[in-house]
C-alpha positions, 0 to 999 in steps of 0.5 A: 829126613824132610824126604822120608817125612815127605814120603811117608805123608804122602803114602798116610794121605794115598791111605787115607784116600783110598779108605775113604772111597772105599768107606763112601761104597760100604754105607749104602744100606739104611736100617733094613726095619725102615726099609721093611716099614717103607715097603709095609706102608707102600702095601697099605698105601696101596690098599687105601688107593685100590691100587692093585700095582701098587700093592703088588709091587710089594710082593715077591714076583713068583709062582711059588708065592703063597697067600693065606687070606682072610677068609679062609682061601689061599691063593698061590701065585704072584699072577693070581693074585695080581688079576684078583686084585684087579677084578676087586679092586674094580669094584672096591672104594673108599678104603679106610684101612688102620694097622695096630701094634705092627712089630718088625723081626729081624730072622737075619740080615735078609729075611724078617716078618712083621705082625699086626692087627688091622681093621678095614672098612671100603664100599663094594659095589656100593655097600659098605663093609667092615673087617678086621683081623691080624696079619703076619707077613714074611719079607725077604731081601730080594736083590736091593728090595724087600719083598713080602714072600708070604702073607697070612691074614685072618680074622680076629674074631671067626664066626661060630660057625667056621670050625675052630677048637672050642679051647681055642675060641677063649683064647 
């Protein structure tokens, strides 16, 4: 009898060992909203810095990656972009940018979008400006990173000359 208790508390200890291990590899991931937050204050971060390798380290390396700006243009690809932050980025400082009310939804276990308001002031080529507006942007779990697939940006309040739907303006 002392050998079987033996045995058997040698195999529940072998068992245990082994789910252990086992268990140490499964929890790896944190909260993928964090992570998402990580990587959104990692591209705000970088807006402030006039960092464009830094900003761009957010975004899905892609020639398919598409952006809706700010100002009405798109841009599409991830190089594009890439060299027109740079060519800015140049001429840009003292960036002061504040997002409001970002809101982070889960589209499933690899994909999610955040919204927010956003309001920016910076010197370009020595003149200050100021503009604000709302951003969605579209992430995805890209190998262990969440990257931005997408970016829409627009103002939040559109001259009366850009061509908008009279309904839509009192909205």
């Amino acid at each position: 009898m002392k050998n079987f208790a033996f045995v058997l508390l040698f195999v529940m200890t072998l068992s245990f060992s082994a789910y252990a291990q086992k268990s140490k590899a499964l929890v790896v991931r944190p909260e993928p909203k964090k992570e998402i937050e990580e990587a959104f204050n990692r591209l705000i971060d970088g807006i402030r810095q006039s960092d464009a390798k830094k900003v761009m380290s957010v975004y899905h390396n892609s020639p398919d990656i598409l952006f809706f700006n700010n100002n009405g243009s798109v841009t599409r690809g991830w190089e594009t972009m890439r060299q027109n932050r740079e060519s800015l980025y140049a001429r840009t400082k003292n960036v002061a940018l504040e997002p409001t009310g970002v809101r982070i939804e889960m589209l499933g276990k690899d994909a999610a979008y955040l919204t927010c308001k956003w309001s920016q002031t910076q010197e370009f080529d020595g003149k200050l400006e100021s503009a604000s507006g709302r951003m969605t942007l579209v992430f995805r779990l890209i190998g262990k990173e969440w990257k931005v697939v997408h970016l829409h940006t627009s103002p939040d309040n559109p001259p009366p000359t850009r061509p908008v739907f009279p309904s839509e303006r009192e909205n």
